[in-house]
N, C-alpha and C positions, 0 to 999 in steps of 0.2 A: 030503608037500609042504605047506611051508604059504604060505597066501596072507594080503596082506595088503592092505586098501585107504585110501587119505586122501579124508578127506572135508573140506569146506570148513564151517566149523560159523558161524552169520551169527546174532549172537544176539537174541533176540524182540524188545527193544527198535527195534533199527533196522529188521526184518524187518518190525514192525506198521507204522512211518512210512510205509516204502514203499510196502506195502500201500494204505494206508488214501488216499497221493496219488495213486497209478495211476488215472488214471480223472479225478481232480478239474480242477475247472475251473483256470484259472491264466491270468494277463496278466503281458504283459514288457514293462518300459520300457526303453530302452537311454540312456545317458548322461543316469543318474538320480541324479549324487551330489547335485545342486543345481540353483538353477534351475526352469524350468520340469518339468523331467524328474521333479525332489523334490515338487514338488508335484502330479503326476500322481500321481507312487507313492501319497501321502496322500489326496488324494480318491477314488482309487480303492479305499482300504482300506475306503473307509465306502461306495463305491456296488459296488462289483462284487462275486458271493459267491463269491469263489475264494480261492487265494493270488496275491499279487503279487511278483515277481521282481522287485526292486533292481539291475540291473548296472552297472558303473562300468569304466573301463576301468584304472583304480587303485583298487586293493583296498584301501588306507589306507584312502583319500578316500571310497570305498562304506561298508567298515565301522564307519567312522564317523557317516557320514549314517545309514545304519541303527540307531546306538544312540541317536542323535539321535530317532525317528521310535517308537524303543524307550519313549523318557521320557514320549512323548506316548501311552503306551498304543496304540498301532497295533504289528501284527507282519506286514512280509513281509519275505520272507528275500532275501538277497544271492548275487550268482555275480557272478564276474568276467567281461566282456564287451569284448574289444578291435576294434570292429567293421571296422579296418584288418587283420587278418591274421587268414587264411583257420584257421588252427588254433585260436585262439581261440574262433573263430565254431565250429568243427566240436567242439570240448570243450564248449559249453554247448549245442548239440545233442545231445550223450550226456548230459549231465545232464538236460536236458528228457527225451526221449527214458524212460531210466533211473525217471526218478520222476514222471513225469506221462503218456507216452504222444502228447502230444499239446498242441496251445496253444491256447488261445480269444481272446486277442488280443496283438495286437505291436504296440507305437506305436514309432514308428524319432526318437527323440528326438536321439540321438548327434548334432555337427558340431560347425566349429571354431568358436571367437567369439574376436575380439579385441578389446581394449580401446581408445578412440578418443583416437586421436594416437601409435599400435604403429607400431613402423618396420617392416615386417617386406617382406622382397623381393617384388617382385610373383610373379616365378615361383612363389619358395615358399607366396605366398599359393596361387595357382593349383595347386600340388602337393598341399596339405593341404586345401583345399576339393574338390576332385575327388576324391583320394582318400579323405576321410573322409566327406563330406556325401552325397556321389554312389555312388559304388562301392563304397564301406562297406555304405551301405543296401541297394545293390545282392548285394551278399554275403549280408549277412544273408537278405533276403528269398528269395534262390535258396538258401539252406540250409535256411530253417525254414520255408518255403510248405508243402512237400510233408507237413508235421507240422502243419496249421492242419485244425483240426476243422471239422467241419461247422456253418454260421452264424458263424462265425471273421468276426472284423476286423482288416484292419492300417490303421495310420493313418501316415504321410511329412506327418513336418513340414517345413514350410518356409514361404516370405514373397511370401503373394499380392501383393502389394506391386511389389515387385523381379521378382518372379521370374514372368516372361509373356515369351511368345516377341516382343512387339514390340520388347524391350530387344535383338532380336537383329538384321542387318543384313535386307536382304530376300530374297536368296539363300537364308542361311542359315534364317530362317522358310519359306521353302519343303521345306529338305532336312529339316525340324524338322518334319515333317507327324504328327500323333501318332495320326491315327485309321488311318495306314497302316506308320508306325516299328514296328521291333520293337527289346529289347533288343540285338540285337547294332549296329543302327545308331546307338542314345543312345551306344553304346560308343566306337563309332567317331568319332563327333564330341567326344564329350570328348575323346579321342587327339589328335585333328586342331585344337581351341583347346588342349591342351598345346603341340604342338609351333609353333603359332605365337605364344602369349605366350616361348616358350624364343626366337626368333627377334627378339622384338621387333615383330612385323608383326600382330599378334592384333587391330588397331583397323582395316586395312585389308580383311581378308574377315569384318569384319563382329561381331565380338566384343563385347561388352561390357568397360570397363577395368576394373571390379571381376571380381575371382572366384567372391565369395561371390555373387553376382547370377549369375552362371553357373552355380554349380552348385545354385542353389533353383529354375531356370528347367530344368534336367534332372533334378530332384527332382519337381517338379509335373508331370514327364508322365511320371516312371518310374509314379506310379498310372495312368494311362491304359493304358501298355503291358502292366502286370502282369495288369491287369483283362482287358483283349482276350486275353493270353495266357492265362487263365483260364478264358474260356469254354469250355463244356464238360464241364470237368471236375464225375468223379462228384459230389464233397460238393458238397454245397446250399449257397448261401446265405453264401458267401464276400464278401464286402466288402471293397473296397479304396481308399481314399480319399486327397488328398492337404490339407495341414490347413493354413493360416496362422491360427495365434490370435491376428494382430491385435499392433500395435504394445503395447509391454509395457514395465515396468518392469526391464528385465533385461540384463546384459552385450550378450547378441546385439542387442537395439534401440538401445544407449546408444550404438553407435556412425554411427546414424544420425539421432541429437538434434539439432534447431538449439538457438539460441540461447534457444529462446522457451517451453524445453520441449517444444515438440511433435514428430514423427515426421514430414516430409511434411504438417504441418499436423494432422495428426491429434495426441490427446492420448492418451497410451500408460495402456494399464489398467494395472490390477494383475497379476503372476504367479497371484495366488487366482482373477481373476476369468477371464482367458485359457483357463487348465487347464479352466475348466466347461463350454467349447466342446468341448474335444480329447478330455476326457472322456466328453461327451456323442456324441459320435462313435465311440467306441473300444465302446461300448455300446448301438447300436442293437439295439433287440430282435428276437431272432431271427423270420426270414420278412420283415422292412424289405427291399427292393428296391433302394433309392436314397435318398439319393445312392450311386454307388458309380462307381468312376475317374473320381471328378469333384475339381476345387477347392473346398474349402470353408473358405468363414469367415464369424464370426457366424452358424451352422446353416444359411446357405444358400450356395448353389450361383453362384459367380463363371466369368465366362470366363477361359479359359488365353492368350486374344489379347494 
């Protein structure tokens, strides 16, 4: 009788790659083709000693900002990252997973920005900022927590600014109580301002008329709830922060420019100078306690009021 077997033969080239990442440190930025997210990638090459992950939720547009980042002498690599759908999110969990084991830190960069004077419908506003801003992050984070190493950071960006439960009706800052909320109730209340901007009624119990203020206002307390949900657990030294760097030079700020240049009176930094908070955040050295489910901008600590 004769027997016979296949073998899968994986040759030493790519076998050593793998090897030699298993284990290594590694930071992910999500909605990093440009912007503030490209200049995390960048400063992060020269302050953190890992690899840095690139993702973009278009692959063009990623790997090109990558060969852009190429010229300047920096190398982190690229994966594509669509943090609206749950499959995407779960394919670069097996890639992490696959070739690292494990992540040291996540800045959740991804949302929508529009340009100022965009027609765009309110609801749809309200559909793509919930969806992507909010429950995007939301996604992501309930995929890759359970893969956040020990002393791990995630940083939620969004706009101290805007985004404080005062901009909410007073009811609503009641139901919005965040030292007692858990994720399935931030859920349920974005549900509940969809279904009343689809009605037209979303200014009467209490809403904010922007969306993008909606959803930086349940972005700034999804770190509160992740942090509470977190105690406990075995790994050490998990940090969970939520980050406004401050009015900026950037798409997402220009649509909140007056006439006069400024932001709310405020003069918007640079994208260079912004990233060295968010950075600075995304890198607290391990055993740091705090900040952690707090608001932070300018490396201190704001109220969520």
């Amino acid at each position: 009788m004769n027997c016979s077997s296949t073998y899968i033969v994986i040759k030493p080239p790519f076998a050593i790659c793998v090897t030699l990442r298993m284990g290594r440190k590694v930071a992910v930025v999500t909605g990093a083709n440009r912007g503030l997210g490209l200049e995390l990638v960048k400063q992060l090459c020269s302050e953190f000693d890992g690899d840095i992950i690139l993702t973009s939720r278009m692959t063009d547009k990623g790997q090109a900002a990558l060969e852009n980042l190429k010229l300047e002498g920096l190398r982190p690599r690229f994966h594509e990252l669509d943090i609206t759908q749950a499959a995407s999110i779960r394919m670069f969990e097996d890639f992490i997973k696959s070739e690292y084991g494990g992540i040291d830190i996540l800045i959740n960069n991804a949302a929508v920005t529009y340009k100022k004077g965009e027609l765009v419908p309110l609801f749809r506003q309200a559909q793509l900022s919930i969806e992507t801003d909010f429950k995007g992050t939301v996604n992501v984070c309930r995929i890759l927590l359970p893969h956040m190493r020990p002393h791990g950071r995630i940083v939620i960006l969004t706009n101290g600014y805007i985004g404080k439960r005062k901009e909410l009706g007073e009811k609503l800052q009641q139901e919005l109580d965040i030292e007692k909320a858990d994720l399935y109730k931030l859920i349920t209340l974005t549900d509940e301002y969809m279904k009343a901007v689809k009605f037209g009624n979303h200014k009467n119990y209490g809403w904010p008329d922007s969306p993008s203020v909606t959803a930086k206002i349940f972005m700034t307390a999804l770190a509160r709830v992740l942090t509470r949900e977190l105690a406990g657990d075995v790994r050490r030294n998990i940090l969970i922060n939520a980050c406004c760097p401050g009015w900026m030079t950037s798409q997402g700020s220009a649509i909140y420019m007056d006439d006069d240049g400024t932001c709310q009176g405020v003069k918007p930094k640079s994208v260079e100078e912004a990233a060295k908070d968010v950075v600075w955040l995304a890198t607290l050295p391990a055993g740091t306690k705090s900040p952690n489910g707090q608001l932070v901008r300018y490396r201190s600590t704001i109220p969520f009021e």
